[in-house]
mmCIF file of the N, C-alpha and C atoms, coordinates in Angstrom:
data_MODEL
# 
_entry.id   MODEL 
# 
loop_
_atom_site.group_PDB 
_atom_site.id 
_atom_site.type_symbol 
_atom_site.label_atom_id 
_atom_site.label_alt_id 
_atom_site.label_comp_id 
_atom_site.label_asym_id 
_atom_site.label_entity_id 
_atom_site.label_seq_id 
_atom_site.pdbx_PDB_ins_code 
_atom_site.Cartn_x 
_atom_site.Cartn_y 
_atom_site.Cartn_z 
_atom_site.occupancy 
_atom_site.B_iso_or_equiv 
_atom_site.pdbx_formal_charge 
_atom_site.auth_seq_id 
_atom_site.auth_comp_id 
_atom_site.auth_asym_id 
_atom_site.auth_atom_id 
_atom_site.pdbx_PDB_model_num 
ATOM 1   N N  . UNK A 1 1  ? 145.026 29.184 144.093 1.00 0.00 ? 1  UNK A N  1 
ATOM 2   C CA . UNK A 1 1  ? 144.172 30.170 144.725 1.00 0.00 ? 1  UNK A CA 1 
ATOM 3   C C  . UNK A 1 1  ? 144.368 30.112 146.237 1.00 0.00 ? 1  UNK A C  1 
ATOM 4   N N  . UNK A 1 2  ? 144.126 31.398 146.938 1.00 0.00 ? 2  UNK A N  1 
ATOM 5   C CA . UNK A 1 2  ? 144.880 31.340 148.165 1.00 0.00 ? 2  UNK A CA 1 
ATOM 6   C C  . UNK A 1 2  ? 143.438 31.046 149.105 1.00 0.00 ? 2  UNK A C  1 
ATOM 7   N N  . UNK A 1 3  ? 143.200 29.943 150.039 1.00 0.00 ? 3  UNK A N  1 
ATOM 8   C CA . UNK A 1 3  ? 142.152 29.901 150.661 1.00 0.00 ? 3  UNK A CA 1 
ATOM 9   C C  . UNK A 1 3  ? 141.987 30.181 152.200 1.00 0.00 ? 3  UNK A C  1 
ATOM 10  N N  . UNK A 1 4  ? 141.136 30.605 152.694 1.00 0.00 ? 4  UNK A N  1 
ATOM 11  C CA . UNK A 1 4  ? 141.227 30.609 153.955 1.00 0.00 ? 4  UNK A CA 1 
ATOM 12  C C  . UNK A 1 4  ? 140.353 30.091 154.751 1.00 0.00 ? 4  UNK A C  1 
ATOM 13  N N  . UNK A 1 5  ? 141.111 29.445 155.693 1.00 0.00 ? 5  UNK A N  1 
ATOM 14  C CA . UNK A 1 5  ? 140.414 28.190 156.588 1.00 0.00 ? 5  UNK A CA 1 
ATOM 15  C C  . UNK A 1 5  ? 140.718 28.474 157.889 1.00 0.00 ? 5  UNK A C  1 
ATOM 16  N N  . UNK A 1 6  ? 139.612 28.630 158.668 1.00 0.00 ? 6  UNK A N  1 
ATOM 17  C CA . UNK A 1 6  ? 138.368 27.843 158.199 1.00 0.00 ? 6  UNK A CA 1 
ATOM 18  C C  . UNK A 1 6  ? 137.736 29.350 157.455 1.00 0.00 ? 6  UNK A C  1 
ATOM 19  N N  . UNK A 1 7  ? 136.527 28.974 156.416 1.00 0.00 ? 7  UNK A N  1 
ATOM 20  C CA . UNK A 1 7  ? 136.257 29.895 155.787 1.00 0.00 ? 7  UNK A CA 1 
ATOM 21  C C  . UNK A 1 7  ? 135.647 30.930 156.574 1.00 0.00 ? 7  UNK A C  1 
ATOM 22  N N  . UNK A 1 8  ? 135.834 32.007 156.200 1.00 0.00 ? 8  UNK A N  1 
ATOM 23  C CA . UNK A 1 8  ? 134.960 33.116 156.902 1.00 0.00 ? 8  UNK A CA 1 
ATOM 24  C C  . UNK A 1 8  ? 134.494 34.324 156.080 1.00 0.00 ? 8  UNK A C  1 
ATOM 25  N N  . UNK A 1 9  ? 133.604 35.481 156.506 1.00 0.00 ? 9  UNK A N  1 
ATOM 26  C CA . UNK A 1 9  ? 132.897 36.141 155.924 1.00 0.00 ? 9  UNK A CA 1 
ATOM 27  C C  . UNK A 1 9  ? 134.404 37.133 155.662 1.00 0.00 ? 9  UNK A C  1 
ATOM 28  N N  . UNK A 1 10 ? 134.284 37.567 154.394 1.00 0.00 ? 10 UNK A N  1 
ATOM 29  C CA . UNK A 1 10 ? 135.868 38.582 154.164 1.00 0.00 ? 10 UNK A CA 1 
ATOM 30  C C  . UNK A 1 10 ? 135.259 39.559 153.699 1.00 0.00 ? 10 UNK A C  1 
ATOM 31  N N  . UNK A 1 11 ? 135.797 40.837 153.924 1.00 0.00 ? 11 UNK A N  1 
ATOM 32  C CA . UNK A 1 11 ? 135.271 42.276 152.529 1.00 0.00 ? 11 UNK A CA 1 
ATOM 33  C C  . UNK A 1 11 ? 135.780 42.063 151.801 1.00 0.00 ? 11 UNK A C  1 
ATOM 34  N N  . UNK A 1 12 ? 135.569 42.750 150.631 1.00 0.00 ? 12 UNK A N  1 
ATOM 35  C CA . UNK A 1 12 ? 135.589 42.848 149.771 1.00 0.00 ? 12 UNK A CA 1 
ATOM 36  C C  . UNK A 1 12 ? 137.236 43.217 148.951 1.00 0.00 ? 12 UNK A C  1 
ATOM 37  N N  . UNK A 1 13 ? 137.738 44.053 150.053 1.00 0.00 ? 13 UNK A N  1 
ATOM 38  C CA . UNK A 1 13 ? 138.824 44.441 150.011 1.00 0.00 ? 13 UNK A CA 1 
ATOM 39  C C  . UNK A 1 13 ? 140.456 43.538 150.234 1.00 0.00 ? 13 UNK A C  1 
ATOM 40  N N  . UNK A 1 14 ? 139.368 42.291 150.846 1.00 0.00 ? 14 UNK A N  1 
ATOM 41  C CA . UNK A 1 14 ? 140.956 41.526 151.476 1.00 0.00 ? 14 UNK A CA 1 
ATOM 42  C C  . UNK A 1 14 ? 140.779 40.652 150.259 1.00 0.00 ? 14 UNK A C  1 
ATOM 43  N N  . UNK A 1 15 ? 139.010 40.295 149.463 1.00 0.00 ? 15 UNK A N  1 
ATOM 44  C CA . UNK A 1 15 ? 139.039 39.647 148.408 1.00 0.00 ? 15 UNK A CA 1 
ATOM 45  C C  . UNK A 1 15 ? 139.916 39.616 147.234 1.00 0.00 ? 15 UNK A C  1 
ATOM 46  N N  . UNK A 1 16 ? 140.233 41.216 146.910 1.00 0.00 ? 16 UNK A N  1 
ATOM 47  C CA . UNK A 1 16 ? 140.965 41.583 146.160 1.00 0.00 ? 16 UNK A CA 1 
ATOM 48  C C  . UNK A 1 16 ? 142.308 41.883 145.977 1.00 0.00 ? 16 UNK A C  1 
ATOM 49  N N  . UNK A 1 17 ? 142.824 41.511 147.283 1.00 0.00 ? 17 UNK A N  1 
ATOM 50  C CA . UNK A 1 17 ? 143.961 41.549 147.693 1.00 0.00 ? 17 UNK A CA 1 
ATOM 51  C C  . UNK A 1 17 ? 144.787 40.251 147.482 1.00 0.00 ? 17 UNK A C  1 
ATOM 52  N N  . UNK A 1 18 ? 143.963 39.732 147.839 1.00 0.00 ? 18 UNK A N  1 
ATOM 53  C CA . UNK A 1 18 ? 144.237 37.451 147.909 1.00 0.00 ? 18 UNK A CA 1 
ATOM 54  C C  . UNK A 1 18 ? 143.939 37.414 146.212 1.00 0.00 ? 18 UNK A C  1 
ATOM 55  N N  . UNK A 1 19 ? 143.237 38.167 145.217 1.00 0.00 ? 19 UNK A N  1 
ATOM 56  C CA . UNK A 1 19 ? 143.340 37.952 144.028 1.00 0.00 ? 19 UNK A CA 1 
ATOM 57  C C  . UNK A 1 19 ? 144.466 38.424 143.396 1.00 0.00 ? 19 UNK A C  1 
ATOM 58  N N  . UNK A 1 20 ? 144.896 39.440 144.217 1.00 0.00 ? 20 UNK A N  1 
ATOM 59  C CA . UNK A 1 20 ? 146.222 40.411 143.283 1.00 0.00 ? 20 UNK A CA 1 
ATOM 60  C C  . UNK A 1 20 ? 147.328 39.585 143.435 1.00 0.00 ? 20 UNK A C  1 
ATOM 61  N N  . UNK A 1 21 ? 147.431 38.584 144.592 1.00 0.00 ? 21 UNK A N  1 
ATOM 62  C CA . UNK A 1 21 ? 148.451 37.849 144.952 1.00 0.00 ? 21 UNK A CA 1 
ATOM 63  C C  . UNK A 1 21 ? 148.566 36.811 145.053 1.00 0.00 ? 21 UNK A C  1 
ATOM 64  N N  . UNK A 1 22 ? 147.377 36.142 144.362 1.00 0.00 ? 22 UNK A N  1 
ATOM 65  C CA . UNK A 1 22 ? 147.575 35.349 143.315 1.00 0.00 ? 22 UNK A CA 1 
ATOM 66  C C  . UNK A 1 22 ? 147.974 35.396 141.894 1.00 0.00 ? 22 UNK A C  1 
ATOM 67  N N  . UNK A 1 23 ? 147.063 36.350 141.603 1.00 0.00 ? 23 UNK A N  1 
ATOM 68  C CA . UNK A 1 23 ? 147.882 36.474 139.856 1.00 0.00 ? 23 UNK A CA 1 
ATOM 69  C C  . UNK A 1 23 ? 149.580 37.114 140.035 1.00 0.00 ? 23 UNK A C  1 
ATOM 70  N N  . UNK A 1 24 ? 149.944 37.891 140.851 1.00 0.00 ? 24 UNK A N  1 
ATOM 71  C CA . UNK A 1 24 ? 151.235 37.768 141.068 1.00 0.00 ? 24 UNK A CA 1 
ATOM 72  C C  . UNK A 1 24 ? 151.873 36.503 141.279 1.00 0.00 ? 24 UNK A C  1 
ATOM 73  N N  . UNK A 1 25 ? 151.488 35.175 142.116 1.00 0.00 ? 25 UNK A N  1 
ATOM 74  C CA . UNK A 1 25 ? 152.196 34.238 142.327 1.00 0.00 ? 25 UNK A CA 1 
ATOM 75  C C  . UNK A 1 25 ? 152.264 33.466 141.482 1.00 0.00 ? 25 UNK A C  1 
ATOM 76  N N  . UNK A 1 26 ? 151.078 33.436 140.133 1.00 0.00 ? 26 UNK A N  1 
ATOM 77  C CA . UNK A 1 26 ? 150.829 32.431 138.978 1.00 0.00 ? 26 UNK A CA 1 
ATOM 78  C C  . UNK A 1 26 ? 151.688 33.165 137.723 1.00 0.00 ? 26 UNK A C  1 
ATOM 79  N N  . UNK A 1 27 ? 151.799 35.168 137.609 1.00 0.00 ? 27 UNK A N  1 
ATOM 80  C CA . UNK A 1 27 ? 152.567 35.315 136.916 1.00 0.00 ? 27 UNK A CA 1 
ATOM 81  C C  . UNK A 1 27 ? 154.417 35.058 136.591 1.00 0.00 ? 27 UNK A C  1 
ATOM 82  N N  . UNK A 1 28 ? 154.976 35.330 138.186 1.00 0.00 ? 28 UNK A N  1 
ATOM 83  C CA . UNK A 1 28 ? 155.793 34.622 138.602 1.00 0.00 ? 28 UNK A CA 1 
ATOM 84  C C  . UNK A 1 28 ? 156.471 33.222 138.307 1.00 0.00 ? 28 UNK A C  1 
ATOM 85  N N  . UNK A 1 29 ? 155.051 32.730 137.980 1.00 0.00 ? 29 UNK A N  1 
ATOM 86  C CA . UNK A 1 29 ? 155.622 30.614 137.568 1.00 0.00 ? 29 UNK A CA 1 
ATOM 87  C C  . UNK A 1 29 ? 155.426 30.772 135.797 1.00 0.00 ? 29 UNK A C  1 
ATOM 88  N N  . UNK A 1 30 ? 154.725 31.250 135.230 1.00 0.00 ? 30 UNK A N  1 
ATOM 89  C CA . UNK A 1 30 ? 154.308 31.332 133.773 1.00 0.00 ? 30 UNK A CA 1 
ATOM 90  C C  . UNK A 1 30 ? 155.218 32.074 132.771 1.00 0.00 ? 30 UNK A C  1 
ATOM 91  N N  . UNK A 1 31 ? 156.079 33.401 133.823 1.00 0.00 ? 31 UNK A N  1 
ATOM 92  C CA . UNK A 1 31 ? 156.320 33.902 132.596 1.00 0.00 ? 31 UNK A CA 1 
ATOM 93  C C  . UNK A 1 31 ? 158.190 34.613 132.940 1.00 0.00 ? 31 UNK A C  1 
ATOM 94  N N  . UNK A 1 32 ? 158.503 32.933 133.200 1.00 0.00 ? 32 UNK A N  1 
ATOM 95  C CA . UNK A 1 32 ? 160.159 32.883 133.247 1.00 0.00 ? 32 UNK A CA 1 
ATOM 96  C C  . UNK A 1 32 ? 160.830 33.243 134.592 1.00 0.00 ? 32 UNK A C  1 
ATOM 97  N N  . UNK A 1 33 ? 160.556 33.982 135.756 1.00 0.00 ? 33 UNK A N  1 
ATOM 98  C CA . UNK A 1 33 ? 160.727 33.702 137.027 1.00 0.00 ? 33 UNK A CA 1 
ATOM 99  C C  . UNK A 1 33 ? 160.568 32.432 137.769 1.00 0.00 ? 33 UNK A C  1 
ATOM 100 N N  . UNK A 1 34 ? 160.365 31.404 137.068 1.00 0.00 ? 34 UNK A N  1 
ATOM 101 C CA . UNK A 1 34 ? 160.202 30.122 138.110 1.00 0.00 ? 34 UNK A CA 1 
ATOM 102 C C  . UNK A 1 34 ? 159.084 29.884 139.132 1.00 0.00 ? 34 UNK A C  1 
ATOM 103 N N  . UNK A 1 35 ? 158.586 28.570 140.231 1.00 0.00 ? 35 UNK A N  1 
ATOM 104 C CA . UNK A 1 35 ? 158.387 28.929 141.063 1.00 0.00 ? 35 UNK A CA 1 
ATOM 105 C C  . UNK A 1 35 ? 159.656 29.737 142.516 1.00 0.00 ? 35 UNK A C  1 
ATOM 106 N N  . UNK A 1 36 ? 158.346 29.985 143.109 1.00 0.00 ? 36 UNK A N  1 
ATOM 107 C CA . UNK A 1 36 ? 159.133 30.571 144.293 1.00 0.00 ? 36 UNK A CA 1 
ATOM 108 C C  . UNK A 1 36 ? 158.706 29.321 145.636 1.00 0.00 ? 36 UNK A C  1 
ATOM 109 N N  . UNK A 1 37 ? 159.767 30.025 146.661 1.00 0.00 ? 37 UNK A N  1 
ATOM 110 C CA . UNK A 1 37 ? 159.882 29.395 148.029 1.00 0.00 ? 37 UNK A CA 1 
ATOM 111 C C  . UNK A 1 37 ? 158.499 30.059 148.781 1.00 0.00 ? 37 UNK A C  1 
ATOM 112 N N  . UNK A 1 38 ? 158.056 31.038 148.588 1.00 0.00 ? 38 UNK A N  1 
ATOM 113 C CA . UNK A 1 38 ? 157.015 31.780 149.268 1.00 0.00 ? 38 UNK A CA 1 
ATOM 114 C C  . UNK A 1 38 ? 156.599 32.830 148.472 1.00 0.00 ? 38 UNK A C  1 
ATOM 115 N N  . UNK A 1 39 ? 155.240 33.116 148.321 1.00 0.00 ? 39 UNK A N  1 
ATOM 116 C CA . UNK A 1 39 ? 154.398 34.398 147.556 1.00 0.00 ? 39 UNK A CA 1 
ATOM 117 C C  . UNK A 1 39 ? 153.202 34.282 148.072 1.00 0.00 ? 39 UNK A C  1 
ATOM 118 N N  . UNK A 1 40 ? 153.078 35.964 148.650 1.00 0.00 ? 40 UNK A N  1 
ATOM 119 C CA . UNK A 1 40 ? 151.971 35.860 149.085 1.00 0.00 ? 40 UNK A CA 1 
ATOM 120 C C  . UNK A 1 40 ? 151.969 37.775 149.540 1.00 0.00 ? 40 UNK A C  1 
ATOM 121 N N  . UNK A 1 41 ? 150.805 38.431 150.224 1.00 0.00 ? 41 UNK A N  1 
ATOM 122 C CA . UNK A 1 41 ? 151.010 39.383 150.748 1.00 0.00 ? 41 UNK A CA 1 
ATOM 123 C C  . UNK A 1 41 ? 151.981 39.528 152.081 1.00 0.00 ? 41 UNK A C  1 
ATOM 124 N N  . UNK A 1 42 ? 152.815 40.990 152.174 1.00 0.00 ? 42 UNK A N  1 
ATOM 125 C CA . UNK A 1 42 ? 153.342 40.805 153.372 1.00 0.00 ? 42 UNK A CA 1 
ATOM 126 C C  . UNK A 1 42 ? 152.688 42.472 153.768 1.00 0.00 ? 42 UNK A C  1 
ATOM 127 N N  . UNK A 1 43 ? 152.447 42.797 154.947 1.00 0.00 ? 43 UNK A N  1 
ATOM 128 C CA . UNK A 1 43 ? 152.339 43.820 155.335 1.00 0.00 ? 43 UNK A CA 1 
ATOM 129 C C  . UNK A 1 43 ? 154.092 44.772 155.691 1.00 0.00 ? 43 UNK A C  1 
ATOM 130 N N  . UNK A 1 44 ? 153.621 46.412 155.626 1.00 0.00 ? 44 UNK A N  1 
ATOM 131 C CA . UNK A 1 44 ? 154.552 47.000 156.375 1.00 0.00 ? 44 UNK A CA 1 
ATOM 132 C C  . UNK A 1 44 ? 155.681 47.569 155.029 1.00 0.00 ? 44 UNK A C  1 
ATOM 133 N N  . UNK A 1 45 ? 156.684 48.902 155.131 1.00 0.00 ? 45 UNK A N  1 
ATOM 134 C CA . UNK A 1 45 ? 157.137 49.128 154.450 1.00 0.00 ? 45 UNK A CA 1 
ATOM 135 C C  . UNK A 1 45 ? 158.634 48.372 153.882 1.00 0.00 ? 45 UNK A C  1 
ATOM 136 N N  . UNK A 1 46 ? 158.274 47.132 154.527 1.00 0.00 ? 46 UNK A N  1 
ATOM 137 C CA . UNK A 1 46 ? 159.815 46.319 153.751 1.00 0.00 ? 46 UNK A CA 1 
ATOM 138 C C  . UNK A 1 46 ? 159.212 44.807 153.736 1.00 0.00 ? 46 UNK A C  1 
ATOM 139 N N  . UNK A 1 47 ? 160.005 44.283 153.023 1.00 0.00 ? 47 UNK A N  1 
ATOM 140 C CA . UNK A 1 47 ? 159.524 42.780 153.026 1.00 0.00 ? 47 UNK A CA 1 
ATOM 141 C C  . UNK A 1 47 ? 160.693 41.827 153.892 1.00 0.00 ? 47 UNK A C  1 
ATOM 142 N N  . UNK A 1 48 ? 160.506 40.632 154.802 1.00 0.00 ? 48 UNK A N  1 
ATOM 143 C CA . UNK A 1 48 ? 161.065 40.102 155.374 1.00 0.00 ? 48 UNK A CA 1 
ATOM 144 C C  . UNK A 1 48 ? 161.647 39.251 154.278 1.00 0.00 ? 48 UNK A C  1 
ATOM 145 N N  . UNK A 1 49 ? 162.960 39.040 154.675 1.00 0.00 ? 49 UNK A N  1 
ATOM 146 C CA . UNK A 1 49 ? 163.616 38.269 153.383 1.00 0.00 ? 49 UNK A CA 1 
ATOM 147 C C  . UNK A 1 49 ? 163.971 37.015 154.285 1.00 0.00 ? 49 UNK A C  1 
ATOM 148 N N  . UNK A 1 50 ? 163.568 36.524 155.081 1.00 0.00 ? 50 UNK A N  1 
ATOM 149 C CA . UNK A 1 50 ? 163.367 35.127 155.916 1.00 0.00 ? 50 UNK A CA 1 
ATOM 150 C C  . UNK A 1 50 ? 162.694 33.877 154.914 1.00 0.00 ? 50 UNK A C  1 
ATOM 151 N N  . UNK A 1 51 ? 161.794 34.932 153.882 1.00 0.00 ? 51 UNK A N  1 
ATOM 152 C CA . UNK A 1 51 ? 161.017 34.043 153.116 1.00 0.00 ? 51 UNK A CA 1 
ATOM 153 C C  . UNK A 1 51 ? 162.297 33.978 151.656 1.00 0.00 ? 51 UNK A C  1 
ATOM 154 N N  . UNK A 1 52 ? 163.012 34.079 151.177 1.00 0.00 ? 52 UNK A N  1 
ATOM 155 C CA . UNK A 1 52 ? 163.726 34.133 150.233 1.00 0.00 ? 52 UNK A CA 1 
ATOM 156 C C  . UNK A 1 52 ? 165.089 33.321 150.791 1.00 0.00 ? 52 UNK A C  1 
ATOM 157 N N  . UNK A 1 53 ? 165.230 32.477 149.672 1.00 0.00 ? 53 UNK A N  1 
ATOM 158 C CA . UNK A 1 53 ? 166.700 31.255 149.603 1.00 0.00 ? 53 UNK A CA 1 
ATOM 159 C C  . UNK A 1 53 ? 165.999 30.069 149.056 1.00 0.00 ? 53 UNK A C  1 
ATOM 160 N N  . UNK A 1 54 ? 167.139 28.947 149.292 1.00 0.00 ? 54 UNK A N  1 
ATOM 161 C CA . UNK A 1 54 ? 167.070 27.852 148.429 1.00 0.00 ? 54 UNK A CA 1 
ATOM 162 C C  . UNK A 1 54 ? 165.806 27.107 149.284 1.00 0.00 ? 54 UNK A C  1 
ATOM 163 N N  . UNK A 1 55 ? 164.933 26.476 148.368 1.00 0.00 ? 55 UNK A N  1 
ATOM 164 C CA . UNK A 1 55 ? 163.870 25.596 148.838 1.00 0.00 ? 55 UNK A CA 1 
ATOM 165 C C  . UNK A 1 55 ? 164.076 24.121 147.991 1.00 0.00 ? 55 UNK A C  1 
ATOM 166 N N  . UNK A 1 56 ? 162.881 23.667 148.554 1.00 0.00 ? 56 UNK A N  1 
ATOM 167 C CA . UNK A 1 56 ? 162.856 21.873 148.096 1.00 0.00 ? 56 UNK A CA 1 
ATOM 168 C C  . UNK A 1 56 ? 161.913 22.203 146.206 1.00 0.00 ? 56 UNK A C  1 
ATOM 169 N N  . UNK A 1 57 ? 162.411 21.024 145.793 1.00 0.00 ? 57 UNK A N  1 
ATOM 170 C CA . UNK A 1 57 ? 161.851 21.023 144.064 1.00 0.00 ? 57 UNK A CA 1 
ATOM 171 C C  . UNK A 1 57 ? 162.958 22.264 143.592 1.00 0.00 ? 57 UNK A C  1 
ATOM 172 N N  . UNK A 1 58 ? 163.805 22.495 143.725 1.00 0.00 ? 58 UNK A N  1 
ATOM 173 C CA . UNK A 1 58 ? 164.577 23.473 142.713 1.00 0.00 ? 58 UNK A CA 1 
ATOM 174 C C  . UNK A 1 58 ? 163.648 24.609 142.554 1.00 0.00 ? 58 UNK A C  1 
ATOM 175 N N  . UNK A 1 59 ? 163.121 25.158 143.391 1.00 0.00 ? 59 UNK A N  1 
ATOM 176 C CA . UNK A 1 59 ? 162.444 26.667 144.012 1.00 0.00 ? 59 UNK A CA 1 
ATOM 177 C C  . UNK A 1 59 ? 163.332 27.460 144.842 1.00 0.00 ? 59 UNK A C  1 
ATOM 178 N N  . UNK A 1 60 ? 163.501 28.992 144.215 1.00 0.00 ? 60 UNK A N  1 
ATOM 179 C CA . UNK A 1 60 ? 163.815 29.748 145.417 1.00 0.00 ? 60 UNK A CA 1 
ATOM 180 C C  . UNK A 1 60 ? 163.483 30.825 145.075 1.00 0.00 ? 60 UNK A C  1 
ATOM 181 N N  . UNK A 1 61 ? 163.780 31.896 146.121 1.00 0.00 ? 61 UNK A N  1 
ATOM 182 C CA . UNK A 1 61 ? 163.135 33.059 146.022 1.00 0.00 ? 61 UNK A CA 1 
ATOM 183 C C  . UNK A 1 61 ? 161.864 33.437 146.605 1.00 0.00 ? 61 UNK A C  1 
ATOM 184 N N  . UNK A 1 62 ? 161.271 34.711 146.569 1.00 0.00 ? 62 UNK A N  1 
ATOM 185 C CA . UNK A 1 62 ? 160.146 34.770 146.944 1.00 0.00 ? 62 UNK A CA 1 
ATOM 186 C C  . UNK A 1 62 ? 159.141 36.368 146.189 1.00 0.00 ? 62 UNK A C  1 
ATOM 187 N N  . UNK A 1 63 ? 157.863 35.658 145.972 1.00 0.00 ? 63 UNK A N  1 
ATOM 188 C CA . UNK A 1 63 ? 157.198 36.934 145.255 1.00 0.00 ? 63 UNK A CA 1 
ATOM 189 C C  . UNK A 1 63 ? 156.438 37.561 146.824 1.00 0.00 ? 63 UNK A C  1 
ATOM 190 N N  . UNK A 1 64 ? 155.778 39.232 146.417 1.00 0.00 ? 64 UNK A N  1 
ATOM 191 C CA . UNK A 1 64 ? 155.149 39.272 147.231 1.00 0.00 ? 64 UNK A CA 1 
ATOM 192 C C  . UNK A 1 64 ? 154.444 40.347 147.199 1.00 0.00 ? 64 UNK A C  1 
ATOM 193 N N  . UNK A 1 65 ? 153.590 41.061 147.468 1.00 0.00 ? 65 UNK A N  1 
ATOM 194 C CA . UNK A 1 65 ? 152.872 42.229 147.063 1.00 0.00 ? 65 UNK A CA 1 
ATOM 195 C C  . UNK A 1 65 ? 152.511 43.218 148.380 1.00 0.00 ? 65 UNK A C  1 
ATOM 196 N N  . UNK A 1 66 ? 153.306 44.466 148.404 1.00 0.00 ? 66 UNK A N  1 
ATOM 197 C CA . UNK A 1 66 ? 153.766 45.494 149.239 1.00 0.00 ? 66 UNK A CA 1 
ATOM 198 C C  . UNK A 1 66 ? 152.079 46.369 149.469 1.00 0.00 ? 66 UNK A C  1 
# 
């Protein structure tokens, strides 16, 4: 679960956002994609691929929700 620290008051809207991208980052590990190097939201119409390549534990790649 994605937390944010230090905690603060969030709408409702970013709530559901940090939920969508989580169950994206947990579907990702469960159902034959592996983990990844990075998953998480990225803003903007492209995703930075800075977050994608080889990582530590035999992880790579990256999920992310547009």
């Amino acid at each position: 679960m994605t937390v944010i620290d230090p905690p603060v008051q969030v709408p409702s809207i970013v709530e559901s956002l940090l939920a969508l991208s989580d169950c994206v980052c947990e579907l990702l590990v469960t159902h034959g994609a592996g983990s990844t190097c990075w998953c998480g939201l990225y803003p903007g119409a492209a995703v930075s691929w800075e977050y994608c390549g080889e990582c530590q534990s035999g992880a790579c790649g990256m999920g992310y929700v547009r």
